[in-house]
C-alpha positions in Angstrom: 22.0 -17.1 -16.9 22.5 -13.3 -17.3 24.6 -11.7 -14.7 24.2 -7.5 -15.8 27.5 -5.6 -14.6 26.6 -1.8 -14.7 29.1 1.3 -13.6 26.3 1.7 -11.5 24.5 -1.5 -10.5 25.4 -5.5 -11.0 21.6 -7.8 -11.4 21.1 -11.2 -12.3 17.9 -12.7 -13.8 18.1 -16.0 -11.5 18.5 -14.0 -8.0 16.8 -10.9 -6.4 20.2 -10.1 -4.9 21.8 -7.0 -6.2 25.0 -4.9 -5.6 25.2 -1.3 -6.5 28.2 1.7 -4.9 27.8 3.0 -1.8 27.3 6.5 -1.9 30.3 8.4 -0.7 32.7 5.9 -1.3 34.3 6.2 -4.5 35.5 2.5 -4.9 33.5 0.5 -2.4 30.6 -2.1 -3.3 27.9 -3.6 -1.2 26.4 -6.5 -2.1 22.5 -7.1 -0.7 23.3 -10.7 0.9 26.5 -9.3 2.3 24.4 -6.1 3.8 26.9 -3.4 5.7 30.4 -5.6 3.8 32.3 -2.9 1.9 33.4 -4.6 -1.3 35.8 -3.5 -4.4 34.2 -4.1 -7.8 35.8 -7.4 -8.3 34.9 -8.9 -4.8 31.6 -7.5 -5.8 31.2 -9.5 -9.2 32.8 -12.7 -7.2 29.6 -12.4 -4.6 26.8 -11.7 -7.6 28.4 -14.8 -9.7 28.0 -16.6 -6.5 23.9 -15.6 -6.2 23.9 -16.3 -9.2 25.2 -19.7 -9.7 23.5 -20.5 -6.5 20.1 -18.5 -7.4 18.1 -21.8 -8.7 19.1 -23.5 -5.3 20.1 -27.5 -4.9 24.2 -26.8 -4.7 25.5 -29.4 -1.9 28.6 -30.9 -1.2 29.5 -33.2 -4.5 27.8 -31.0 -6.9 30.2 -30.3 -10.0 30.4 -26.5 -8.7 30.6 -26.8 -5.7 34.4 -26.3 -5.4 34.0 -22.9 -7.5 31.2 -22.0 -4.8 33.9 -22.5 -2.0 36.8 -21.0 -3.8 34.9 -18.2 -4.9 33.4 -18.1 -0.8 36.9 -18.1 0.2 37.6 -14.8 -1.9 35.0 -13.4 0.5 36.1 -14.7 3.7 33.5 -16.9 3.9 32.8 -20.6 3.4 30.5 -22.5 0.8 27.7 -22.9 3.8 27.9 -19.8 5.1 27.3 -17.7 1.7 24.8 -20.3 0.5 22.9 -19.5 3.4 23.0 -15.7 3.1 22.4 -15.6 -0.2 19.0 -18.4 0.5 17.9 -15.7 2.9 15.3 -12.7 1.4 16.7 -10.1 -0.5 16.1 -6.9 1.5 13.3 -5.0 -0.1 13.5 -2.2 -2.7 13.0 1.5 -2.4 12.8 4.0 -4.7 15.1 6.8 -4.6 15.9 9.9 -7.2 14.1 7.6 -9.8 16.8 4.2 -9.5 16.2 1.3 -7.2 17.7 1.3 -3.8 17.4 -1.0 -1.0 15.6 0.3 2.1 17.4 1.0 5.4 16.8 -1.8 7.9 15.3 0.3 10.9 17.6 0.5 13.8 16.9 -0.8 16.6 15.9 2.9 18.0 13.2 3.2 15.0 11.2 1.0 17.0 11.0 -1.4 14.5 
């Protein structure tokens, strides 16, 4: 398990979720399962330590970590299920952008798309 905590970007090797800054906001995080949550740098590293604990799959109730996975939820706001689920769901996909990875913008709903 490698979880990569850049001043710039936080990766894992076990999950295709990411977080990087959002531009314009000096101390403010976003997370790709957690897409339009404003995060500080620790809640940040709690959600990427969740994808990547969870990033293999097969956490349930009664696994040995699954009361980290609900304390560290909790920190979030959220419970166990409910991150487990996010984070299960497809990472949004990448774009490039002034040579670094970004993720794309969803289209809005007046994109037509």
């Amino acid at each position: 398990m490698t979880l990569t905590i850049n001043d710039d970007s936080m990766s894992s090797d076990r999950t295709g979720h990411t977080a990087r800054p959002v531009p314009g906001h000096r101390q403010a995080w976003v997370v790709s399962w957690l897409p339009g949550h404003h995060l500080d740098r620790n809640s940040a590293i709690t959600a990427m330590v969740i994808a990547d604990v969870s990033g293999p799959g097969g956490l349930h109730r009664g696994h040995r970590l699954w009361p980290h996975i609900e304390s560290w939820a909790a920190e979030l706001g959220l419970t166990a299920p409910t991150a487990l689920a996010a984070i299960a769901a497809e990472p949004p996909p990448r774009a490039p952008s002034a040579g670094k990875d970004t993720w794309a913008e969803p289209a809005g709903p007046e994109a037509g798309g």
